[in-house]
ROVONU-148750 format. One record per residue (C-alpha): x, y, z; residue in one letter. Coordinates in steps of 0.5 Angstrom, whole numbers, plus 500, padded with zeros to 3 digits. Layout:
% ROVONU-148750
XYZa;...
END
This chain:
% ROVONU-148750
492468570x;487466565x;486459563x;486456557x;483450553x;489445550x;486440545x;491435542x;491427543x;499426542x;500425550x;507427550x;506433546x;500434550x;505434556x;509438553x;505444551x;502445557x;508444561x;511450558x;504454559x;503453566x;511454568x;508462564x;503461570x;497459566x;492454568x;491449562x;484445562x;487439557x;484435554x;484429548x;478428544x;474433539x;468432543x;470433550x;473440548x;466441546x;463440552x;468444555x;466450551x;459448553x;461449560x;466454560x;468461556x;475460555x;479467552x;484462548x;484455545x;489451543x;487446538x;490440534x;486440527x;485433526x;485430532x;478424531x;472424527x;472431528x;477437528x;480442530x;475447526x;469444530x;473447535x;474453532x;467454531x;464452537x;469457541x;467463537x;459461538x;462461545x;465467546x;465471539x;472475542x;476467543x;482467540x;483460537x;490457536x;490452531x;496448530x;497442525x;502437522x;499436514x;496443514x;493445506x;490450503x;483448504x;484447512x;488454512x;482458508x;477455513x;480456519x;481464516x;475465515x;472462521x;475466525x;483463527x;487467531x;493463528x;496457525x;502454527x;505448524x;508442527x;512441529x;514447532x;518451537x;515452543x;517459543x;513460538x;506457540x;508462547x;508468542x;502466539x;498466547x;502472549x;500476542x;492472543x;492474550x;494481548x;489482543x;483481549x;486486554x;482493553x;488496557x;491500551x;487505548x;485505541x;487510535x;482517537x;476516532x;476522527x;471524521x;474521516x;474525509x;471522503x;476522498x;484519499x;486527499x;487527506x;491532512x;490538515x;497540516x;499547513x;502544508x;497541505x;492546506x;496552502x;495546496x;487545497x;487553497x;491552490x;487546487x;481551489x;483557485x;486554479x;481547478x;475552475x;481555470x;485551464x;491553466x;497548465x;499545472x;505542474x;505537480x;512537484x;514531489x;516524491x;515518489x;508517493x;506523496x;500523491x;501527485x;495523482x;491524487x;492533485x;492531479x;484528480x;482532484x;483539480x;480534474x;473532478x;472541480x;473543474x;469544468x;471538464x;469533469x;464530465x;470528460x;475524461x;480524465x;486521461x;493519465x;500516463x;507514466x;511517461x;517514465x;514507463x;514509455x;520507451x;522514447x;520511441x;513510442x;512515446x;509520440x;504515439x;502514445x;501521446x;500523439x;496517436x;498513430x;495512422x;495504420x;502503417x;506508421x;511503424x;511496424x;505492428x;501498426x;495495424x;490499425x;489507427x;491508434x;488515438x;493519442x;492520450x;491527447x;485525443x;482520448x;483527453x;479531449x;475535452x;478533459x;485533462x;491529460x;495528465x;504526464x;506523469x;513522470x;514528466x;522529467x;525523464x;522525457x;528526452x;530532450x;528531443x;521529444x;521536448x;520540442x;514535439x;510537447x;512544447x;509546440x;503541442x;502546448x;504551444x;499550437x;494544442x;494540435x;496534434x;499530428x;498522429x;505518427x;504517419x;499522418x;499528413x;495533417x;495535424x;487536428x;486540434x;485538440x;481542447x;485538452x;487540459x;494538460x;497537467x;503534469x;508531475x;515528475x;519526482x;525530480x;527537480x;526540473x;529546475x;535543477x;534539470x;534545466x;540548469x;543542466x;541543460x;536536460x;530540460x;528545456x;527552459x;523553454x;518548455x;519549463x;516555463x;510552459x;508547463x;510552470x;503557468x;501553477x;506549480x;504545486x;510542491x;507535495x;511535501x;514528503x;510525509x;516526514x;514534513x;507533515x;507528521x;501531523x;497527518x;499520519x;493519524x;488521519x;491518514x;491511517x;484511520x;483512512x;487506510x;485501516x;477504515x;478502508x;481496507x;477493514x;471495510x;474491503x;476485506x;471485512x;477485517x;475487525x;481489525x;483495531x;489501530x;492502536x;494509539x;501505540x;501503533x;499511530x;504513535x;509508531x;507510525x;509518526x;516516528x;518512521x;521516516x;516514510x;521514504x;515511500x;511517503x;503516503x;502510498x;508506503x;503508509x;497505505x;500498503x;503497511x;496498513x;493494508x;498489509x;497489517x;489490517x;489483513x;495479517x;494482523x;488483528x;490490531x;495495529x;499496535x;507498536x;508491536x;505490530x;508496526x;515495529x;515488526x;512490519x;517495519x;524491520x;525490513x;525498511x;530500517x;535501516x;542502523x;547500519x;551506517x;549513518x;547518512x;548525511x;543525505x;536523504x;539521497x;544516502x;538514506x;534512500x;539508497x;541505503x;533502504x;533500497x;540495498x;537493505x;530491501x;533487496x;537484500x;533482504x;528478499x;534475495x;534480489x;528479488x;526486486x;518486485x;517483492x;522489494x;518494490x;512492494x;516493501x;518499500x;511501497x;513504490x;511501483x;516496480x;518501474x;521506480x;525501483x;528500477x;529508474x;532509482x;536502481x;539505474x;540512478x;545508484x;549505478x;556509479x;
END
């Protein structure tokens, strides 16, 4: 058994904790003073130190530095009764394991020394390592080959696209990559959630207004249209547009001119248009929400992204691609686990990719490896055992409740848990209506 360092000067708490590490079989080197634990360090290489912060003329974050000049890989366990910002942020950035704050549970701070010594043990192996791709386009599941093999042949061209699947599946990754390998991509690339857009001032938005056309209309305002001219413009969320703006897009799509609000002639415009929606546009058409006219338009290449739950095979590429970027922008050393992949591809993923990359963002930043453990816990919130469902739709509506409720209605911090933008949240909020 591995022996630890216990730095604090209140005897009886002192007493306390290394009581409670010597009865898990741990040997305790205790001592009181900043200077003696430095001697220690001096003298021995400890895989784990426990340290009050403020102790005597020195602190706990002496400690912590002279504990990693030691040994780079010790886990340091601060804790403190007067914990602040300033303390906390230092401690990170030196390299602390975990704070804890007094007074605490001793079960908590035993936690803490099971998760450090787990962090030092090689014995659970390490993700496999894979060439990582460039961009965030990522699988080589048949799924996703068959739409690389589409983006290929339709890029070059000027076709109208449209781009099918679940909210987080990656339609505005498609929709860039046909952008960036087509003729137009020194030209701008020109998106907007047409979703986020009241109706009545989605034709400005798209269309471009005169000075005067409406109340607040101060100056000319240019169109997405025209700001994409030359390049791709790109409708996202293209189903909950309302019927009556559906004429103005197909004649768009029809003629390529446009007529700015409040203006008396119309311009052209060269501007390749591609869309996406979450929602059956098909279905929509049968229900005589959406024009079939204006489905056969945008219908000229249509691409279907499959859910992440049908492309499995994926997950361990695309979270070595997530865990590589976000450890390079935070400068984290943060290990993925071949436990933590594992748990990974047995999750659902109803946020589908971008769920996948805010978990990882987040465990690469809170966490110090992505392992079983750690995807578990991050995942409690979105698991829904209650009841069981007979429906994707029941499930999905079923992780919503459970989300909001877990964060006391609160439905940003929500939307960010289950890893889709708030405006979704509340267009599936409004759905679940009865």
């Amino acid at each position: 058994m591995q022996t630890l360092l216990l730095v604090e000067d209140d005897p009886a708490l002192q007493f306390t904790i290394q009581t409670a590490l010597e009865e898990k079989g741990y040997v305790v080197d205790a001592v009181s003073t900043t200077g003696d634990a430095i001697d220690r360090l001096t003298e021995n290489v400890y895989p784990i130190v426990i340290s009050d912060i403020y102790i005597d003329e020195g602190t706990g974050l002496d400690v912590l530095k002279a504990a990693k000049t030691k040994d780079p890989a010790c886990a340091v366990i601060l804790m403190t009764g007067r914990g602040t910002m300033e303390t906390v942020m230092a401690a990170t950035r030196g390299g602390v394991f975990d704070y804890i704050a007094k007074p605490f549970d001793l079960d908590v701070m035993l936690d803490a020394v099971t998760r450090a010594e787990a962090s030092l043990v090689d014995g659970e192996p390490e993700a496999e390592e894979e060439e990582l791709p460039e961009t965030e386009m990522i699988g080589n599941s048949a799924g996703m080959v068959e739409i690389y093999k589409i983006v290929a042949r339709v890029a070059p061209t000027d076709a109208t696209v449209i781009i099918e699947g679940e909210t987080g599946t990656g339609k505005e990754l498609v929709a860039r990559m046909i952008h960036r390998n087509s003729r137009r991509a020194a030209h701008p690339f020109v998106p907007v959630d047409c979703a986020a857009i009241s109706p009545q001032l989605l034709e400005s938005e798209l269309f471009g207004a005169m000075r005067g056309a409406y109340t607040g209309a101060d100056r000319d305002r240019i169109g997405v249209f025209e700001a994409a001219n030359r390049g791709t413009a790109f409708l996202d969320e293209i189903g909950d547009i309302e019927p009556e703006f559906q004429v103005k897009l197909l004649r768009f799509l029809q003629e390529r001119e446009i007529r700015p609000v409040g203006a008396s002639r119309s311009k052209e415009v060269d501007v390749r248009v591609i869309a996406a929606t979450n929602r059956d546009l098909q279905s929509l058409t049968d229900e005589g929400r959406f024009r079939l006219d204006l489905w056969y338009r945008l219908n000229v290449v249509r691409i279907v992204m499959p859910p992440l739950r049908e492309r499995r095979s994926d997950i361990p590429l695309l979270a070595r691609f997530f865990a590589h970027k976000y450890t390079s922008k935070y400068s984290r050393d943060v290990r993925l686990m071949d436990s933590g992949v594992k748990a990974l591809q047995d999750y659902t993923w109803p946020g589908n990719v971008r769920q996948l990359q805010h978990l990882i963002e987040r465990l690469t930043i809170l966490a110090d490896r992505i392992d079983a453990d750690a995807v578990h816990n991050a995942l409690t919130v979105m698991e829904s055992r209650e009841k069981p469902v007979d429906t994707l739709a029941e499930a999905e509506e079923d992780q919503i409740k459970r989300v909001l409720s877990a964060t006391g209605g609160n439905k940003s911090k929500a939307a960010q848990i289950l890893g889709i933008e708030r405006k979704t949240l509340y267009r599936k909020l409004e759905r679940m209506r009865p």
